[in-house]
Structure formats: structure tokens, C-alpha cells
mmCIF entry with sequence, helices, sheets and N, C-alpha, C, O atoms, coordinates in Angstrom:
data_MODEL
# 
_entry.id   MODEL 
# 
_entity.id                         1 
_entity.type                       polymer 
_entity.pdbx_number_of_molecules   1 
# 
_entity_poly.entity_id                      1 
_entity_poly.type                           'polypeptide(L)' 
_entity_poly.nstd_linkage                   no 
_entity_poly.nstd_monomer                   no 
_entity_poly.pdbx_seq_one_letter_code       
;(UNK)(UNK)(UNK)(UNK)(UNK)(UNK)(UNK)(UNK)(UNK)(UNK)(UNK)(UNK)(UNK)(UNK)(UNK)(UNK)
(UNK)(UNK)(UNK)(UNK)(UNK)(UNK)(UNK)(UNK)(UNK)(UNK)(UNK)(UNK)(UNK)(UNK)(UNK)(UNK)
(UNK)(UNK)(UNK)(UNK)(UNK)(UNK)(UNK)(UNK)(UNK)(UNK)(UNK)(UNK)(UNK)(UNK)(UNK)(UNK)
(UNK)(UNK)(UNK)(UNK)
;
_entity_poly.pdbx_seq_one_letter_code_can   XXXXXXXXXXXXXXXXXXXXXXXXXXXXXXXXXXXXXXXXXXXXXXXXXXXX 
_entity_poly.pdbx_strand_id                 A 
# 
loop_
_entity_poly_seq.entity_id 
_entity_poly_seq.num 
_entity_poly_seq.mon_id 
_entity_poly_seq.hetero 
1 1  UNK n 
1 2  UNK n 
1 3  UNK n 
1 4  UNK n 
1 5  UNK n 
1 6  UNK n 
1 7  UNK n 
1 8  UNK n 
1 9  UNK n 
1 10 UNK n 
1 11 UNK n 
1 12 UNK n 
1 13 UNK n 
1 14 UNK n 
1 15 UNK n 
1 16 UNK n 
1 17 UNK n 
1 18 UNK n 
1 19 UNK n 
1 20 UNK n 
1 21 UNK n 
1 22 UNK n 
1 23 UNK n 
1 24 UNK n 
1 25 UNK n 
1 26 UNK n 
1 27 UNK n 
1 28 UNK n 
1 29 UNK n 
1 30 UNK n 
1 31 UNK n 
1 32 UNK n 
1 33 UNK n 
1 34 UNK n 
1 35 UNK n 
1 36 UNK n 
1 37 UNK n 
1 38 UNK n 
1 39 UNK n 
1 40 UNK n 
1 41 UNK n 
1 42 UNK n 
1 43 UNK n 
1 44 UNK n 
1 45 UNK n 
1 46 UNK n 
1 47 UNK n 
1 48 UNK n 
1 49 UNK n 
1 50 UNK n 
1 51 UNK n 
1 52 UNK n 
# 
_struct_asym.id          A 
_struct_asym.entity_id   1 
# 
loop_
_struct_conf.conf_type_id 
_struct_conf.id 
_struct_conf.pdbx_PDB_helix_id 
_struct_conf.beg_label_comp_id 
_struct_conf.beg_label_asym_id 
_struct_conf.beg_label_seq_id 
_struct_conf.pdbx_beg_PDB_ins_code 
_struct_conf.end_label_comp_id 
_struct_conf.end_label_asym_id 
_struct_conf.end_label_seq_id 
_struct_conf.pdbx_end_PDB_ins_code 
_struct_conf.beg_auth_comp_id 
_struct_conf.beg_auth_asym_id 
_struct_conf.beg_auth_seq_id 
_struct_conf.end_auth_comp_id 
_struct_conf.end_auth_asym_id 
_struct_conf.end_auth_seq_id 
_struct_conf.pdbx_PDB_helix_class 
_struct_conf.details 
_struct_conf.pdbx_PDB_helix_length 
HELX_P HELX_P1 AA1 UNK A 6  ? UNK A 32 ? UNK A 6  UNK A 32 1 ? 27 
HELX_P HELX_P2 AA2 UNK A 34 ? UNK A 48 ? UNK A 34 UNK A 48 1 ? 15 
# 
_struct_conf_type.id          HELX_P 
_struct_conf_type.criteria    ? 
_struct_conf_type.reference   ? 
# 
loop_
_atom_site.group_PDB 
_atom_site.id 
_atom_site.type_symbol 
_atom_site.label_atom_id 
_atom_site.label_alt_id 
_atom_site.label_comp_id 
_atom_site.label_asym_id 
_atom_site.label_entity_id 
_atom_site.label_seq_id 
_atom_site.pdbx_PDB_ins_code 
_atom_site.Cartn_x 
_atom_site.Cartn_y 
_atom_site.Cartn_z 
_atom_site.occupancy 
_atom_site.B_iso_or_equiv 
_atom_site.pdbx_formal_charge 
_atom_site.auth_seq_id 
_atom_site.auth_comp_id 
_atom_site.auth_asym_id 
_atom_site.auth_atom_id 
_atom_site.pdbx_PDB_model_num 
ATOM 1   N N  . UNK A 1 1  ? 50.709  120.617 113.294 1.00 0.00 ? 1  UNK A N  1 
ATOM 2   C CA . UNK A 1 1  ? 49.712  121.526 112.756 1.00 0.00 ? 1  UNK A CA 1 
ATOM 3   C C  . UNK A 1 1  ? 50.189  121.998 111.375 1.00 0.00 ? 1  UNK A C  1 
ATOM 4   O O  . UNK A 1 1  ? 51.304  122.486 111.189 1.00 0.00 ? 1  UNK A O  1 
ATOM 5   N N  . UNK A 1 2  ? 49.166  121.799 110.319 1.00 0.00 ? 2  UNK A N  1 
ATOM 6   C CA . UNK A 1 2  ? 49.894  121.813 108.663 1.00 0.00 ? 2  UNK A CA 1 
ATOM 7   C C  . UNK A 1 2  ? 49.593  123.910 109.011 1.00 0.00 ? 2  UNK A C  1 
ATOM 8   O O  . UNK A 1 2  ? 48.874  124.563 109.767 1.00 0.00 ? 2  UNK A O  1 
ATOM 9   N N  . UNK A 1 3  ? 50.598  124.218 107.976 1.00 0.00 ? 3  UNK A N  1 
ATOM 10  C CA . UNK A 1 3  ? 50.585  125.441 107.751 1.00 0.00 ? 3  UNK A CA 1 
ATOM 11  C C  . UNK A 1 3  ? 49.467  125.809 106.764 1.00 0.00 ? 3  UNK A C  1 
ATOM 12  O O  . UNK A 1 3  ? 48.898  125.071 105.960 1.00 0.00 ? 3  UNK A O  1 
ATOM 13  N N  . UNK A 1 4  ? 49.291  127.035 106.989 1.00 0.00 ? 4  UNK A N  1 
ATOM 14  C CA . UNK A 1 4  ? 48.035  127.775 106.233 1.00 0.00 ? 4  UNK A CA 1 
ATOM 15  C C  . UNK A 1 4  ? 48.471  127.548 104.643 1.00 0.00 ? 4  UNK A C  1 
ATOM 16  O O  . UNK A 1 4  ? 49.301  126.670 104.409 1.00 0.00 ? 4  UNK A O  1 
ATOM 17  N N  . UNK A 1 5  ? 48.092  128.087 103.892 1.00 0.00 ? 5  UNK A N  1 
ATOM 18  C CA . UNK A 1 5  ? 47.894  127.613 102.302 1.00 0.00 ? 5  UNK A CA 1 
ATOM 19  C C  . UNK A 1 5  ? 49.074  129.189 101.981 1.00 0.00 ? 5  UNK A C  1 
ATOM 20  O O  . UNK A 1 5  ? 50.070  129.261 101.262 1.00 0.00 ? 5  UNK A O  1 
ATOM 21  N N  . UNK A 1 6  ? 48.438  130.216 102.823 1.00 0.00 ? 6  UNK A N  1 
ATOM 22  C CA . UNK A 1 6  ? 49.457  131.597 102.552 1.00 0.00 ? 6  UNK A CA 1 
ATOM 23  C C  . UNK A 1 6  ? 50.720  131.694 102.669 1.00 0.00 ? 6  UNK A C  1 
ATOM 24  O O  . UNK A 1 6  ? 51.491  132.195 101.851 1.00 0.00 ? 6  UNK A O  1 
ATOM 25  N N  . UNK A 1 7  ? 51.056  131.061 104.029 1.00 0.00 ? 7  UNK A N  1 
ATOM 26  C CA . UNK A 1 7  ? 52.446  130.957 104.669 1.00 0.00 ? 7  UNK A CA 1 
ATOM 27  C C  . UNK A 1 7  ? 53.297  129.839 103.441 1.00 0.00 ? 7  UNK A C  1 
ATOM 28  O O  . UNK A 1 7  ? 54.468  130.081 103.148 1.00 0.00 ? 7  UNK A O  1 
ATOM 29  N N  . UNK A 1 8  ? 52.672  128.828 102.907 1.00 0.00 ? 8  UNK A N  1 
ATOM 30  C CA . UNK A 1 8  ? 53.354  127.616 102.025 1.00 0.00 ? 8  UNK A CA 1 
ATOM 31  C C  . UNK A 1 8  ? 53.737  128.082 100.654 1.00 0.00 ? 8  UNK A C  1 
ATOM 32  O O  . UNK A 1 8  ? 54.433  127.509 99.816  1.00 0.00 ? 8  UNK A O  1 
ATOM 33  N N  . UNK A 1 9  ? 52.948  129.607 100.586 1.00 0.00 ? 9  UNK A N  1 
ATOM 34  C CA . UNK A 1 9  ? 52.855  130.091 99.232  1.00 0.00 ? 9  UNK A CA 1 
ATOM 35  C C  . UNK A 1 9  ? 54.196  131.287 99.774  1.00 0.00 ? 9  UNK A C  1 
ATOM 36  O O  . UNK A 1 9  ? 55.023  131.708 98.965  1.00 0.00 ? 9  UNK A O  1 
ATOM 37  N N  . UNK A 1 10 ? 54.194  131.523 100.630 1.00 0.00 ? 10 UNK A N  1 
ATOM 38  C CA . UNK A 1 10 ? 55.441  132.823 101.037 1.00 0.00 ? 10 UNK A CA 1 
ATOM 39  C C  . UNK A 1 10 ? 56.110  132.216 100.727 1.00 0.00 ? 10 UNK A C  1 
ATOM 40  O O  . UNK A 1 10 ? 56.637  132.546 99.664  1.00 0.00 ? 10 UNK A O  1 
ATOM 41  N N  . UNK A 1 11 ? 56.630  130.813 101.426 1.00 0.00 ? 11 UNK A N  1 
ATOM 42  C CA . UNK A 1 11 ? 58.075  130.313 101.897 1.00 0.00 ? 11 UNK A CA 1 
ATOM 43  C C  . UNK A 1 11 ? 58.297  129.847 99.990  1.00 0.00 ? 11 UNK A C  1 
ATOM 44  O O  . UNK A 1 11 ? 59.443  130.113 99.628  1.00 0.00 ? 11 UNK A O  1 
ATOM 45  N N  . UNK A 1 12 ? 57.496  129.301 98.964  1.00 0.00 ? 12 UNK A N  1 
ATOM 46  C CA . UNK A 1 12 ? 57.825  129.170 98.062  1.00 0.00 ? 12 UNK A CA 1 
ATOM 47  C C  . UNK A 1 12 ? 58.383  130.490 96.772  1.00 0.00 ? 12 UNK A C  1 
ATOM 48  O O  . UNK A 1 12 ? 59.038  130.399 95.734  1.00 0.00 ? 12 UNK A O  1 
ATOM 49  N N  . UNK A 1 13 ? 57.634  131.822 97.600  1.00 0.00 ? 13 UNK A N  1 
ATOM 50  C CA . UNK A 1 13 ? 58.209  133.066 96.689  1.00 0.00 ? 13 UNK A CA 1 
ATOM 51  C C  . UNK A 1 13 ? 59.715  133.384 97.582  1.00 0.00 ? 13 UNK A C  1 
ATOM 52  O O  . UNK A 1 13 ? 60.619  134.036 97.060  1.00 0.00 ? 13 UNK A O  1 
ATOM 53  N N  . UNK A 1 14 ? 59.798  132.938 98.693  1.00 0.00 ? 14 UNK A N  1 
ATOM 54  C CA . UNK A 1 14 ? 61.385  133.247 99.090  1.00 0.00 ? 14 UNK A CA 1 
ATOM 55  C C  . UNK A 1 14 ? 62.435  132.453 98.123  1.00 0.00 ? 14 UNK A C  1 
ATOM 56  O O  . UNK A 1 14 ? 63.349  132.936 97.456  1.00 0.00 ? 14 UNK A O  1 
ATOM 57  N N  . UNK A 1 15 ? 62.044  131.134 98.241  1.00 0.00 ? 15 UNK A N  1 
ATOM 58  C CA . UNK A 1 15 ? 63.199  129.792 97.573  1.00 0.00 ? 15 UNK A CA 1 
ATOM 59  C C  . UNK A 1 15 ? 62.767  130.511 96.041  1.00 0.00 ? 15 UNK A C  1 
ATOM 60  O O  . UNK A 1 15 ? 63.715  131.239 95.745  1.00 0.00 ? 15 UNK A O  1 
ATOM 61  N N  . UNK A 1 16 ? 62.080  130.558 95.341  1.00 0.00 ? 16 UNK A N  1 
ATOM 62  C CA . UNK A 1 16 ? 62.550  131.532 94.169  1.00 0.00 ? 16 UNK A CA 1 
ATOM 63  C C  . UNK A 1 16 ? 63.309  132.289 94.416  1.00 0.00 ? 16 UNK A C  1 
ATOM 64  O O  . UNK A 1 16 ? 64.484  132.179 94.064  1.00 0.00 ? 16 UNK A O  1 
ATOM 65  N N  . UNK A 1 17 ? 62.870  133.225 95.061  1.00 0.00 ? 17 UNK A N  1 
ATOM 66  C CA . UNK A 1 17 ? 63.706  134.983 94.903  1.00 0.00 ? 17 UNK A CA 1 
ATOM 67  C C  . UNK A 1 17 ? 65.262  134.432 95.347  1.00 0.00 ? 17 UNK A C  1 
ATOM 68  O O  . UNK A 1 17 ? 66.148  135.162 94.904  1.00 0.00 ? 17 UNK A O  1 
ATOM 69  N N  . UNK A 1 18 ? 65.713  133.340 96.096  1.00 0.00 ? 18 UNK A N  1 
ATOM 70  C CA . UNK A 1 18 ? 67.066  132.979 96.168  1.00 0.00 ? 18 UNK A CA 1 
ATOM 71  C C  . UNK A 1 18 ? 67.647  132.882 95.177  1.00 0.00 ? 18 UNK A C  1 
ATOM 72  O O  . UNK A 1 18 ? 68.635  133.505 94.788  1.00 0.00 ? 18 UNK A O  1 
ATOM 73  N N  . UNK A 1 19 ? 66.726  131.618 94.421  1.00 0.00 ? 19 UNK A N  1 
ATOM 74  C CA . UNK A 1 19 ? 67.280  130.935 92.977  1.00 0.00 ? 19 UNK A CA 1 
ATOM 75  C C  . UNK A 1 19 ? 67.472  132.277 92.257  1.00 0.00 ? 19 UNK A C  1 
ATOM 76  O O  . UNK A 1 19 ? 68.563  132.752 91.942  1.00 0.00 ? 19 UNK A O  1 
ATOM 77  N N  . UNK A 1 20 ? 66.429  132.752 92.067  1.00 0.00 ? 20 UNK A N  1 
ATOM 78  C CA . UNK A 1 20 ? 66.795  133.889 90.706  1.00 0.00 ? 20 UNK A CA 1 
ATOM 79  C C  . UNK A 1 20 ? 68.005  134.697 91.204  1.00 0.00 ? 20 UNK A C  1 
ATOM 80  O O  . UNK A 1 20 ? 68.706  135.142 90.296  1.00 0.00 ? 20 UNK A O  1 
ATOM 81  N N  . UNK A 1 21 ? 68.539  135.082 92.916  1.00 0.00 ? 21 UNK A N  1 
ATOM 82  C CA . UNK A 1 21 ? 69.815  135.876 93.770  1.00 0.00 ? 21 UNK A CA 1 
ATOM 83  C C  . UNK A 1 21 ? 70.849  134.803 92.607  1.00 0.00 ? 21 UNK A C  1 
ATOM 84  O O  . UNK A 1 21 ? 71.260  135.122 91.491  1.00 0.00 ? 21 UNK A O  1 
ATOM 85  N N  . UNK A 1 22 ? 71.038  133.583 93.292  1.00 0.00 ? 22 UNK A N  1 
ATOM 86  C CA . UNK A 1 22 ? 71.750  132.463 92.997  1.00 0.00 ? 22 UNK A CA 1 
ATOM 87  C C  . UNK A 1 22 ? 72.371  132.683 91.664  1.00 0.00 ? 22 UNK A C  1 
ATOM 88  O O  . UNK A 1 22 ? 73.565  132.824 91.399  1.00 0.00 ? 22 UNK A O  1 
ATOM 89  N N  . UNK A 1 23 ? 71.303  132.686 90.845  1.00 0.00 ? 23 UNK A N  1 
ATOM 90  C CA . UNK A 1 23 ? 71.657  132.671 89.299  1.00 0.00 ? 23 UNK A CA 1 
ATOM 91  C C  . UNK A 1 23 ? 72.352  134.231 88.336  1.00 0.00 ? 23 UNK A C  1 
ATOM 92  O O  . UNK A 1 23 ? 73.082  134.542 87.395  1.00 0.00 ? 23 UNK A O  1 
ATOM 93  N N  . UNK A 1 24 ? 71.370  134.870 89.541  1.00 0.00 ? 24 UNK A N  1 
ATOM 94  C CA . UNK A 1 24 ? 72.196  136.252 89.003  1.00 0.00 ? 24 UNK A CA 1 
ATOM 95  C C  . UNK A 1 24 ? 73.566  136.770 89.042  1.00 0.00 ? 24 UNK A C  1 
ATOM 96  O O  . UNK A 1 24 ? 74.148  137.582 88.324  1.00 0.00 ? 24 UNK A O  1 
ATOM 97  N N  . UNK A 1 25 ? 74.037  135.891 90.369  1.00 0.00 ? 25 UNK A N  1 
ATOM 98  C CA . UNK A 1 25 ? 75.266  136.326 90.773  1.00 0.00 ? 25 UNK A CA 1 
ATOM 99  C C  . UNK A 1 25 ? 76.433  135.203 89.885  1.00 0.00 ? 25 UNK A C  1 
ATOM 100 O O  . UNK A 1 25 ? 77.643  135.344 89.710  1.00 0.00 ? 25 UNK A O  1 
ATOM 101 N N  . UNK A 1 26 ? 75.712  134.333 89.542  1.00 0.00 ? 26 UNK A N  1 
ATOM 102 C CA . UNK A 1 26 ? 76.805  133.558 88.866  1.00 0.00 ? 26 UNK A CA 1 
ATOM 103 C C  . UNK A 1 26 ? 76.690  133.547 87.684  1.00 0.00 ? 26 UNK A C  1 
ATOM 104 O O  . UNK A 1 26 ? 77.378  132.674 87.156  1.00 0.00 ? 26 UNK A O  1 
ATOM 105 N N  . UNK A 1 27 ? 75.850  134.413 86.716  1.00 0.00 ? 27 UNK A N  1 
ATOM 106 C CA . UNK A 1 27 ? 76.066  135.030 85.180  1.00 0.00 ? 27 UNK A CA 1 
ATOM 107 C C  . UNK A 1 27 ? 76.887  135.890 85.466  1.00 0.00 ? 27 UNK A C  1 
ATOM 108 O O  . UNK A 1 27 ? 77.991  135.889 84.922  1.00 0.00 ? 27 UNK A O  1 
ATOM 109 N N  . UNK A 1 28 ? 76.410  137.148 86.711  1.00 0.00 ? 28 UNK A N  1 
ATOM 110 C CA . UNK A 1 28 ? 77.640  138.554 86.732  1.00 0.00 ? 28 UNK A CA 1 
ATOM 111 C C  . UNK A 1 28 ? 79.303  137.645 86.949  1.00 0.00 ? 28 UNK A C  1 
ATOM 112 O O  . UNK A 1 28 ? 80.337  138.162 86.526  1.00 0.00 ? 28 UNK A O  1 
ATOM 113 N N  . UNK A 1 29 ? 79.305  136.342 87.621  1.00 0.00 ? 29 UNK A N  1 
ATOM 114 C CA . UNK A 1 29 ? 80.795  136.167 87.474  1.00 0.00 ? 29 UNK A CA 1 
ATOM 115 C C  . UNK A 1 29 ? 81.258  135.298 86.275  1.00 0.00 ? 29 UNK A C  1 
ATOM 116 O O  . UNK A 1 29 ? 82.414  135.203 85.863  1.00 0.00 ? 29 UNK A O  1 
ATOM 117 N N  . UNK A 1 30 ? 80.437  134.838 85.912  1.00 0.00 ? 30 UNK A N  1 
ATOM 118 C CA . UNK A 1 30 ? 81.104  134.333 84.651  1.00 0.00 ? 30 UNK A CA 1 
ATOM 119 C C  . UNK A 1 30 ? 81.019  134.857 83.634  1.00 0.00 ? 30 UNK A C  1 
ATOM 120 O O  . UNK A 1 30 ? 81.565  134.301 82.681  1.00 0.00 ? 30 UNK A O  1 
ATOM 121 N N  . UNK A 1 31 ? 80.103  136.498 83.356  1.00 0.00 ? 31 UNK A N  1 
ATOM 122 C CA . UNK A 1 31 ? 80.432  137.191 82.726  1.00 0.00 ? 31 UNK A CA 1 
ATOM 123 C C  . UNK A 1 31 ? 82.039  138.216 83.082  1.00 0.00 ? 31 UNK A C  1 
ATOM 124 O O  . UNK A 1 31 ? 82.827  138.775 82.319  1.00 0.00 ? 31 UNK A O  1 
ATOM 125 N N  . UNK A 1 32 ? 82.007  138.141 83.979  1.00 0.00 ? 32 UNK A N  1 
ATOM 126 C CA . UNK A 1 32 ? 83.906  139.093 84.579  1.00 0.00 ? 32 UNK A CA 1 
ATOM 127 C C  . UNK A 1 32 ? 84.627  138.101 84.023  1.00 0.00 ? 32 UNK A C  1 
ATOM 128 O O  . UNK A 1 32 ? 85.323  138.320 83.032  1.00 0.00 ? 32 UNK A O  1 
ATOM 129 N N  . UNK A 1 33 ? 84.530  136.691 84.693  1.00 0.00 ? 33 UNK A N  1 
ATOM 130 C CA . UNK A 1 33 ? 85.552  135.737 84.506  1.00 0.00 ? 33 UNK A CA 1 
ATOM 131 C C  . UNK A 1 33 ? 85.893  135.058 83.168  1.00 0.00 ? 33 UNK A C  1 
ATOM 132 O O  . UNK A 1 33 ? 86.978  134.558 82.872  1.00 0.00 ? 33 UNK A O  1 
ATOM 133 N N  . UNK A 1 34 ? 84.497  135.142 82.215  1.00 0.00 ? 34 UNK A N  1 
ATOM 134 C CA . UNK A 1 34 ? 85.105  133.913 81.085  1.00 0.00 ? 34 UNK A CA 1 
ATOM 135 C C  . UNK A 1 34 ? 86.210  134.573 80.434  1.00 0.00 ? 34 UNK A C  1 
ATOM 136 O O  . UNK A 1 34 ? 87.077  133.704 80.528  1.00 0.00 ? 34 UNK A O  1 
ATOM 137 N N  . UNK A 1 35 ? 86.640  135.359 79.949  1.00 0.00 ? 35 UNK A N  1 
ATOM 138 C CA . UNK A 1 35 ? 87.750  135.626 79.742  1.00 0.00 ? 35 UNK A CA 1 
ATOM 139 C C  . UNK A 1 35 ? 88.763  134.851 79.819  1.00 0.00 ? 35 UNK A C  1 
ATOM 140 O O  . UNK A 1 35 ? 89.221  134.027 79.028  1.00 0.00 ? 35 UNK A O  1 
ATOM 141 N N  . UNK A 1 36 ? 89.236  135.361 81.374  1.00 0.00 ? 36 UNK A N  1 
ATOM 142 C CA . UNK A 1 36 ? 90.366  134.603 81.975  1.00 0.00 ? 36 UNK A CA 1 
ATOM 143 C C  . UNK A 1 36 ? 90.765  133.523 81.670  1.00 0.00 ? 36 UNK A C  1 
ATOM 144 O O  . UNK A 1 36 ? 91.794  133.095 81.147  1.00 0.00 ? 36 UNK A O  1 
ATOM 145 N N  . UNK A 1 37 ? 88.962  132.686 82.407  1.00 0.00 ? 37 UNK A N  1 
ATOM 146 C CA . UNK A 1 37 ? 89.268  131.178 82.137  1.00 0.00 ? 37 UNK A CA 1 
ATOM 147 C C  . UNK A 1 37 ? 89.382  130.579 80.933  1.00 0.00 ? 37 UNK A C  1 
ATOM 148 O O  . UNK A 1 37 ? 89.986  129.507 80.891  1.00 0.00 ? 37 UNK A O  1 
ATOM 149 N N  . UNK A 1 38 ? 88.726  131.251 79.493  1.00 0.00 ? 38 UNK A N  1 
ATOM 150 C CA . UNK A 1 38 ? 89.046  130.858 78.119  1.00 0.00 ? 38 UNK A CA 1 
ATOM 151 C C  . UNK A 1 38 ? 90.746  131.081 78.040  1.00 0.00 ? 38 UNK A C  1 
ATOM 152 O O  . UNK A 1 38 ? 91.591  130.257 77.691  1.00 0.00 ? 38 UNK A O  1 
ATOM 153 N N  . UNK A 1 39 ? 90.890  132.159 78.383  1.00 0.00 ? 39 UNK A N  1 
ATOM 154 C CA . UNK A 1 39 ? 92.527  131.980 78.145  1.00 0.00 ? 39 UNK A CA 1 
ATOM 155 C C  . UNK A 1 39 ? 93.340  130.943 78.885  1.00 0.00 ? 39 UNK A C  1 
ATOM 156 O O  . UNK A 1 39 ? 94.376  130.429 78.464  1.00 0.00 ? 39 UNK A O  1 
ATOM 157 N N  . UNK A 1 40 ? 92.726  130.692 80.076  1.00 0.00 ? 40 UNK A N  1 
ATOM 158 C CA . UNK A 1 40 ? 93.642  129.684 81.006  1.00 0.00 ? 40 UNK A CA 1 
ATOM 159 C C  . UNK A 1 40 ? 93.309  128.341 80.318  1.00 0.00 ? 40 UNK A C  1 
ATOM 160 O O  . UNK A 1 40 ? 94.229  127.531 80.208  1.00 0.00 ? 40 UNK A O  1 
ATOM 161 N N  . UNK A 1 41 ? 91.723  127.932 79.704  1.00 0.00 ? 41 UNK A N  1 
ATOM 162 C CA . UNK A 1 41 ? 91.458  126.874 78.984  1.00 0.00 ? 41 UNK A CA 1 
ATOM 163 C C  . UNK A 1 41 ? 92.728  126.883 77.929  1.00 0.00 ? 41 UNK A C  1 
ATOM 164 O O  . UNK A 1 41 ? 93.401  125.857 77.819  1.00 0.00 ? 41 UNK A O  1 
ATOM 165 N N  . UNK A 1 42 ? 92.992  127.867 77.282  1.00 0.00 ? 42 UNK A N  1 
ATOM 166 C CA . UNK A 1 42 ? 93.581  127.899 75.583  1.00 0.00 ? 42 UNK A CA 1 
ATOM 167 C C  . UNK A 1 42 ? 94.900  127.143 76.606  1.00 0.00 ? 42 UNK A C  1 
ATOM 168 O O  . UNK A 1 42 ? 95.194  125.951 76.701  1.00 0.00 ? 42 UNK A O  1 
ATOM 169 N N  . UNK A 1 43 ? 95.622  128.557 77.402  1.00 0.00 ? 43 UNK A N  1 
ATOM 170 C CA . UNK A 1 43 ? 96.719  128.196 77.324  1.00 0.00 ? 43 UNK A CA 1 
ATOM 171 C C  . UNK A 1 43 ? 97.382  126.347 78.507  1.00 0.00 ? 43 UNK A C  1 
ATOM 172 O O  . UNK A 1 43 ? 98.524  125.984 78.785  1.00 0.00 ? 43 UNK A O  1 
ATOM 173 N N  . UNK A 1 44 ? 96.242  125.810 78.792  1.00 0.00 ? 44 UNK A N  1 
ATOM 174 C CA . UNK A 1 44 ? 96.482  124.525 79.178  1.00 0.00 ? 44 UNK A CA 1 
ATOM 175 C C  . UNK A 1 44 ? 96.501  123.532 77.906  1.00 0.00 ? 44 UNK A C  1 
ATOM 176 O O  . UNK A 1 44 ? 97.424  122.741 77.711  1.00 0.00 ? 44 UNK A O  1 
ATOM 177 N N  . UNK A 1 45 ? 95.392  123.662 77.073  1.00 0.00 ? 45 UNK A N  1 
ATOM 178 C CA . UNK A 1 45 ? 95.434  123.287 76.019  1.00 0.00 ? 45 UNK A CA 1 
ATOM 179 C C  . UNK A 1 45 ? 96.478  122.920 75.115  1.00 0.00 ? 45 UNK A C  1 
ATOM 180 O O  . UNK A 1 45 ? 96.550  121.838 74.533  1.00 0.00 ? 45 UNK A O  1 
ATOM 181 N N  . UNK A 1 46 ? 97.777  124.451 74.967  1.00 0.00 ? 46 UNK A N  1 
ATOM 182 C CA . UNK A 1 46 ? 98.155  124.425 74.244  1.00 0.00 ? 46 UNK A CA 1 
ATOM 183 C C  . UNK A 1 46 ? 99.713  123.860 74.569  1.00 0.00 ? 46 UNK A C  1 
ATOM 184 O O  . UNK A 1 46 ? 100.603 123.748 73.726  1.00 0.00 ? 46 UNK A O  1 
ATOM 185 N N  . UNK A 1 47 ? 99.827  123.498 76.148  1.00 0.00 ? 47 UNK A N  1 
ATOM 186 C CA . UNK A 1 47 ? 100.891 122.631 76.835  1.00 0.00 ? 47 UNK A CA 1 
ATOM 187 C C  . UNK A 1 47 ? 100.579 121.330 76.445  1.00 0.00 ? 47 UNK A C  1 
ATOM 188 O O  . UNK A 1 47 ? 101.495 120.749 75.862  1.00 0.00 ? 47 UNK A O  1 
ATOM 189 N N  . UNK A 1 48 ? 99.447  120.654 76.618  1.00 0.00 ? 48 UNK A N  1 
ATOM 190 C CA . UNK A 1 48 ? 98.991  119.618 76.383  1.00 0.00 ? 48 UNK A CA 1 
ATOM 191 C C  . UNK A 1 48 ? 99.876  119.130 75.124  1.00 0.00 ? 48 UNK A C  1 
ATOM 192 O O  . UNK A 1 48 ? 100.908 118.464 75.215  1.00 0.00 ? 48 UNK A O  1 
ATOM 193 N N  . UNK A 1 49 ? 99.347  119.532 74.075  1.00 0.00 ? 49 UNK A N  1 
ATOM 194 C CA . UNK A 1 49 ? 99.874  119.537 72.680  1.00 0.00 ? 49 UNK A CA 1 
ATOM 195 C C  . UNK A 1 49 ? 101.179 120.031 72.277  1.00 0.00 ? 49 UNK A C  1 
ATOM 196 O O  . UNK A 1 49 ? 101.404 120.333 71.105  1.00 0.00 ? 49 UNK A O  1 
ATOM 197 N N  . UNK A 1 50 ? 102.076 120.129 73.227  1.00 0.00 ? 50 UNK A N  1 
ATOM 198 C CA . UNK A 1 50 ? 102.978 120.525 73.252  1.00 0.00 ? 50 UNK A CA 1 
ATOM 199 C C  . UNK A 1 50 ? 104.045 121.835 72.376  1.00 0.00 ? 50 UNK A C  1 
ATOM 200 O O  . UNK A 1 50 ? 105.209 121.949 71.994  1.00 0.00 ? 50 UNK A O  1 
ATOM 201 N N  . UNK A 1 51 ? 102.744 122.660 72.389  1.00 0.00 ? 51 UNK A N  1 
ATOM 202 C CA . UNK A 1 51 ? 103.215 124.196 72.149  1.00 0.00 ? 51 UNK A CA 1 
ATOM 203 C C  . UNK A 1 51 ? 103.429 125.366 72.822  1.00 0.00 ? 51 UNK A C  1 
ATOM 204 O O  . UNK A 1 51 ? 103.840 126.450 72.408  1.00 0.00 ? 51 UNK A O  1 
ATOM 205 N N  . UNK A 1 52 ? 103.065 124.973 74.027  1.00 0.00 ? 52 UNK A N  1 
ATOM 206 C CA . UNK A 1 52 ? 104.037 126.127 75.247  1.00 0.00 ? 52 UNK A CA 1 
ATOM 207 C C  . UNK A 1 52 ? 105.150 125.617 75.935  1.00 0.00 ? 52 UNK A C  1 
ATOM 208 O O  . UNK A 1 52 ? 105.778 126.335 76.712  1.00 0.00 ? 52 UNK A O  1 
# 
């Protein structure tokens, strides 16, 4: 039995409202984190090239 036209239209405003959860939470951490990881980028970097 196909679902009503309403119910197909709910279940598609849930899988948004995730995505937009989804996306929000992983700007707030890579706004905390880039930092870090730019520094952990630099300072791998700068072993590489053999200056640490």
C-alpha cells in the first residue's frame, strides 16, 4: 500500500532537518578544531622537510 503524498512529504522534512543536524555539528567542530589540526598539518609538514 503506497503511502499518502503527506506522510512522503514528512519523512522528506525529517532527512533534511538531519542533514542540516549533520552539517551543523561538523562546522561547530571544525570550527574548535582547525586550529589544532593546521598546526598538526604545519608541524608534520615541517618533519617531512626536515626541519623538526
Amino acid at each position: 500500500m503506497p503511502k499518502p503524498s503527506n506522510e512522503q512529504g514528512q519523512g522528506l522534512v525529517e532527512y533534511a532537518l538531519i542533514l542540516v543536524l549533520v552539517a551543523v555539528v561538523v562546522i561547530v567542530i571544525l570550527a574548535l578544531l582547525g586550529p589544532a589540526i593546521g598546526e598538526m598539518v604545519s608541524s608534520i609538514m615541517a618533519s617531512i622537510r626536515g626541519g623538526g
